[in-house]
C-alpha positions in Angstrom: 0.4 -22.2 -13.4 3.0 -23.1 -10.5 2.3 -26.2 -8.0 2.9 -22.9 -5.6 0.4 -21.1 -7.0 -2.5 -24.0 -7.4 -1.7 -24.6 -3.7 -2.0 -21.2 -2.6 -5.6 -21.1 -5.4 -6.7 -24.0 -3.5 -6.5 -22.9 -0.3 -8.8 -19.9 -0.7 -11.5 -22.0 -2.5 -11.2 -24.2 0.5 -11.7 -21.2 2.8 -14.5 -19.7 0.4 -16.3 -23.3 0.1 -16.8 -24.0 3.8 -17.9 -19.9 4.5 -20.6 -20.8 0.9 -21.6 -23.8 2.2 -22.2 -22.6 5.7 -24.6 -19.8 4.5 -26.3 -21.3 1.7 -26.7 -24.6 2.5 -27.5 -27.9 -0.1 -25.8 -26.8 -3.0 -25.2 -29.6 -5.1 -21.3 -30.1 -7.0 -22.9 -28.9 -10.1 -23.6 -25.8 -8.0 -20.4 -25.5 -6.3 -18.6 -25.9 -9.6 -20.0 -23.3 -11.4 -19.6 -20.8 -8.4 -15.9 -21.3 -8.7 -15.3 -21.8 -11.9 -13.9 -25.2 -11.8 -14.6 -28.9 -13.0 -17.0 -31.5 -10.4 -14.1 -33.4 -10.2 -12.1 -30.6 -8.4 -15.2 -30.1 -6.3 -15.3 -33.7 -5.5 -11.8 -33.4 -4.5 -11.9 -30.2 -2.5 -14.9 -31.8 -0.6 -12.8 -35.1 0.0 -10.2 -32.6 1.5 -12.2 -30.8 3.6 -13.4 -33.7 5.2 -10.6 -35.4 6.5 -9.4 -31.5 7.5 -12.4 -32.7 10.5 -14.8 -30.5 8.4 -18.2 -32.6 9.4 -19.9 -32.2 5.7 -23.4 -33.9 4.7 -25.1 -34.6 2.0 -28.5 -33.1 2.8 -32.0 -35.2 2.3 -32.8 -32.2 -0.1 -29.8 -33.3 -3.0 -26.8 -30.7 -1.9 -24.0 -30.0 0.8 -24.1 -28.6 4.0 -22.3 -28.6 7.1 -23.4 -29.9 10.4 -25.0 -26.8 12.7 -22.8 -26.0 15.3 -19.5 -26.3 13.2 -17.2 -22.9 13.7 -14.2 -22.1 11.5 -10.9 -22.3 13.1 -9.7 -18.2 14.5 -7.9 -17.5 11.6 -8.8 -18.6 7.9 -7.6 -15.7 6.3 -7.0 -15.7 2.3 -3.5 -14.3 1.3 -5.5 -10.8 0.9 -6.5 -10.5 3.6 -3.3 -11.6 5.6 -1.6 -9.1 3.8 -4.1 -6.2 5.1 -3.9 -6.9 8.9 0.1 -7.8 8.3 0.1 -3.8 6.6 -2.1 -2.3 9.4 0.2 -3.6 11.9 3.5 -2.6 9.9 1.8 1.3 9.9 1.2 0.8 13.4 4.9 -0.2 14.3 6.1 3.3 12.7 4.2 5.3 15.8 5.9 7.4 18.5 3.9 5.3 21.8 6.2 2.2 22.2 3.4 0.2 23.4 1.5 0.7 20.5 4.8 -0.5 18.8 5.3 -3.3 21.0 1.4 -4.3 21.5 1.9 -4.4 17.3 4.8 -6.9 16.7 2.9 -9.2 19.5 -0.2 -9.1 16.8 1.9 -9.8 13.5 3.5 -12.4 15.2 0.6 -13.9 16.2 -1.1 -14.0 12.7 2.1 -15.4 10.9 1.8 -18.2 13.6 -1.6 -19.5 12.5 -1.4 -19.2 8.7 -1.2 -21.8 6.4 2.4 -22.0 5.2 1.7 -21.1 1.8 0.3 -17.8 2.6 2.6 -17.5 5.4 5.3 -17.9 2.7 3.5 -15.2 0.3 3.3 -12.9 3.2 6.9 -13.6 4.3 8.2 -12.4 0.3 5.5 -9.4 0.2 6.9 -8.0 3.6 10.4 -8.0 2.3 9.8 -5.6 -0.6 7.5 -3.6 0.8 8.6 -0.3 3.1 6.9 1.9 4.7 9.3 4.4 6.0 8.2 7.0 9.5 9.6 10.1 7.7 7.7 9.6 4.3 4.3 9.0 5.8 1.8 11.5 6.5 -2.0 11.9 6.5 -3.3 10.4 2.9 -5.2 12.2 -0.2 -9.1 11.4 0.5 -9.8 12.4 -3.0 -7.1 10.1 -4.6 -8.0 6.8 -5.7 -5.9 3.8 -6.6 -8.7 1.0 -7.1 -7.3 -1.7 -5.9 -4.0 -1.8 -8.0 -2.0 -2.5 -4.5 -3.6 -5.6 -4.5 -3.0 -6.7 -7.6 0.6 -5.4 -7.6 1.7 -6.8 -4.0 0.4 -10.5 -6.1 2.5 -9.0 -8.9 5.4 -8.2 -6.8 5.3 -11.4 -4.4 5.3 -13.8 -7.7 7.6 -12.2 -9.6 5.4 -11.7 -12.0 5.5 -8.8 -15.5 2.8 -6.3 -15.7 1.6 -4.0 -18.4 0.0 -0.6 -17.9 -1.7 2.4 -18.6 0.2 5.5 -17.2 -0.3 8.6 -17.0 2.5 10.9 -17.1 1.7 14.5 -15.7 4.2 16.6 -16.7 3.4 15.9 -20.6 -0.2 15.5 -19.8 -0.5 11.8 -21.6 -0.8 8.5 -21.2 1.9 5.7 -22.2 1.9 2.0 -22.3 4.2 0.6 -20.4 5.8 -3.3 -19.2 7.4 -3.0 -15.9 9.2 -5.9 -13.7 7.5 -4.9 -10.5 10.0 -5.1 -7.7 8.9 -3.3 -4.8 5.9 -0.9 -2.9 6.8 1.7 -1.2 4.7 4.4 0.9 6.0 7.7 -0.1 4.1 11.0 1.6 0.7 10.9 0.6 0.8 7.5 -2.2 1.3 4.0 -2.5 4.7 3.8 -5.6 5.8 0.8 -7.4 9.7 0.5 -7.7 10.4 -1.8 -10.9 12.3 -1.6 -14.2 10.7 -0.3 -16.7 11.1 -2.3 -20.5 10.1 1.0 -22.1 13.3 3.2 -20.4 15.3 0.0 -19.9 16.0 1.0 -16.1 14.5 0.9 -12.4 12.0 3.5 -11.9 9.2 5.1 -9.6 5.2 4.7 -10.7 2.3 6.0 -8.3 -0.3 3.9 -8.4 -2.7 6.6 -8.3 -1.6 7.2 -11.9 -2.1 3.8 -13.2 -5.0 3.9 -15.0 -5.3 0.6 -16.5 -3.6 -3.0 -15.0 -2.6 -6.6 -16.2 -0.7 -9.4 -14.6 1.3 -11.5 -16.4 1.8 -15.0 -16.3 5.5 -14.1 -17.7 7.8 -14.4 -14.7 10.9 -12.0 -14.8 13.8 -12.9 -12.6 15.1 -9.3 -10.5 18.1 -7.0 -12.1 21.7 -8.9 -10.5 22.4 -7.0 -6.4 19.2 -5.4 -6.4 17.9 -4.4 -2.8 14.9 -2.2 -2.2 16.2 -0.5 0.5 19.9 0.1 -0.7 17.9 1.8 -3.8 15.9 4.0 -1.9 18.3 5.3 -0.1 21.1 5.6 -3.4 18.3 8.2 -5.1 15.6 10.1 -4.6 12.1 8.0 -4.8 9.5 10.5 -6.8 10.8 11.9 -10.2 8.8 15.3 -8.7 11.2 15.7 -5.8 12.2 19.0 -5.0 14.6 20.5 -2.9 12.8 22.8 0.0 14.6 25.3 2.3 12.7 27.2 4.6 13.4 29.3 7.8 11.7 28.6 11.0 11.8 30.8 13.9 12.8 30.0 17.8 9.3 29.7 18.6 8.2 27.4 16.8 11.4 25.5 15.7 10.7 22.7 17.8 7.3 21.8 16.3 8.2 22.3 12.8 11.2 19.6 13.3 8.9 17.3 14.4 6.2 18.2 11.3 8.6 18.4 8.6 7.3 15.4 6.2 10.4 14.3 5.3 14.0 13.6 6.3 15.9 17.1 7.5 18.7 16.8 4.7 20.2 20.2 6.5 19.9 22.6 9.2 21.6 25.9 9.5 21.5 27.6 13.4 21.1 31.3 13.3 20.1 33.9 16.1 16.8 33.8 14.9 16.0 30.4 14.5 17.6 27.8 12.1 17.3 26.8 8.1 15.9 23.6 7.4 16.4 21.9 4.0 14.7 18.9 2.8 13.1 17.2 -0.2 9.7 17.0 -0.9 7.3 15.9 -3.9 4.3 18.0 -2.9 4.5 21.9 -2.7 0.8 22.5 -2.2 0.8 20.7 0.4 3.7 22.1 2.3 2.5 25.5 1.6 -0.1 24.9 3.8 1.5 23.2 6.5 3.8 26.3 6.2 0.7 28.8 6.7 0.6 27.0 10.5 3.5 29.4 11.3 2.6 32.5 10.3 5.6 35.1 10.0 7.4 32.7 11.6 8.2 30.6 8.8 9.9 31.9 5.9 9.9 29.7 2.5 13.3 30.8 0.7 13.6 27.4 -2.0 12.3 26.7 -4.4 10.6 30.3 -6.0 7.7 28.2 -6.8 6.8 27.4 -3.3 7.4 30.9 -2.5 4.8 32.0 -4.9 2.0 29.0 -3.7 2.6 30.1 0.1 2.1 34.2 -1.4 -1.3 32.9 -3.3 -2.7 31.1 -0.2 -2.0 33.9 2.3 -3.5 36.6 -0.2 -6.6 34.2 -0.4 -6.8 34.4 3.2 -6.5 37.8 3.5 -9.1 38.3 1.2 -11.3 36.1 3.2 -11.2 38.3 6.2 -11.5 41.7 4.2 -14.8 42.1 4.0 -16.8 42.6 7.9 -19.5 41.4 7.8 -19.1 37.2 7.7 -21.9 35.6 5.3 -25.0 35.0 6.7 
């Protein structure tokens, strides 16, 4: 283990041992150690810390710890974790239309980052810069999706520069592989959380949803990132999702306007007619474009790919269907 990372270890247990001790008060060291899983001496230590930090700790009449009533944490002692969750909030809040919302945001983050502890303001600082989150790829998440906690795992993973190995799951051949990735990046894509990192298995930099990662570990092994390589530039040299597919659709005048502004990624193309105009963009979900397209009615006509063409057909006819019969159910 790093001096970085026993610092940045040590700093949560210091959080986590004055929030213990000020809820269950007189626990002993022998206590305190096996709680965190470390030796009396590093108790000892941690205790010796926190006092001279102005932490006013007792030793109790009944044999244990406590702090003196009255004593109140400072604002802000956040573990990395959570910095990283109110840092993302805010980042998702910067990528809204209402400027003050925008503005009101960037006041917040900058606010947090001031009162950290510089280790975890560090952390944050390398998270942040391979993580994106871009306006045109984000849209209302899957409810039913789950990623359990892998971003967590993988923004540690990603921050330290440190190998993984997982389970994947690969849908279009319906199995699961094995594989050891250099974890580079997260980026927010439509409806998921990806991990951008080179795969050892393909020997090159690829996508992963983490909703497909079925199992997770982090390695101690440190990897060191492929010579020139910037998250952005990469995003924007190829397309992020290996399911990407090219969508061309036909909007009329009428509802042109609120279609441009719906379309849940960037406009690629878009083709004026006396009717309306062409729109062309890339997408990795046609189910759920086919319903955003059923908004339009006959005013939207899906022309590429045949496949989406067919899903819109199959909803509408379900529909249809739906209001055949008179009399509603009872």
């Amino acid at each position: 283990m790093s001096n970085e990372e026993r610092r940045f270890n040590r700093t949560e247990r210091l959080f986590a041992l004055v929030l213990l001790l000020q809820n269950r008060p007189n626990l002993t060291s022998r206590d305190l150690s096996d709680h965190f899983g470390v030796s009396r001496r590093t108790i000892f230590r941690d205790l010796r810390a926190l006092t001279e930090s102005g932490v006013p700790l007792t030793y109790a009449e009944e044999g244990g710890y406590e702090i003196l009533e009255g004593y109140q944490l400072p604002p802000l002692m956040l573990t990395a974790r959570e910095a990283a969750t109110l840092l993302m909030g805010t980042e998702f809040m910067k990528l809204q239309s209402d400027a003050s919302l925008r503005e009101d945001s960037d006041a917040v983050s900058l606010k947090i980052r001031s009162v950290l502890p510089r280790e975890i303001r560090d952390y944050i600082d390398r998270l942040s810069t391979r993580t994106v989150l871009d306006p045109y790829w984000v849209h209302a998440g899957n409810a039913e999706q789950s990623e359990d906690g892998q971003w967590y795992r993988l923004s540690e993973a990603v921050a330290r520069e440190r190998r993984v190995i997982m389970e994947y799951f690969v849908e279009s051949r319906g199995e699961v592989t094995r594989r050891t990735v250099d974890p580079l990046g997260l980026v927010y894509y439509t409806d998921h959380w990806n991990l951008i990192g080179y795969d050892h298995l393909r020997s090159e930099v690829r996508n992963f949803r983490l909703d497909r990662i079925r199992t997770l570990h982090v390695l101690h092994e440190r990897f060191e990132k492929p010579a020139g390589f910037r998250l952005v530039e990469f995003l924007g040299d190829r397309e992020i999702s290996p399911d990407t597919q090219r969508i061309r659709v036909h909007f009329g005048k009428q509802v042109l306007e609120h279609a441009r502004r719906g379309v849940p990624a960037r406009i690629e193309e878009e083709r004026a007619d006396a009717e309306g105009a062409e729109i062309v963009f890339r997408f990795d979900n046609l189910e759920y474009v086919a319903g955003w397209l059923l908004r339009f009615g006959l005013d939207a006509d899906a022309r590429e790919p045949e496949s989406l063409r067919r899903l819109v057909a199959e909803k509408a006819r379900t529909l249809a269907e739906r209001y055949d019969d008179p009399a509603p159910p009872q």
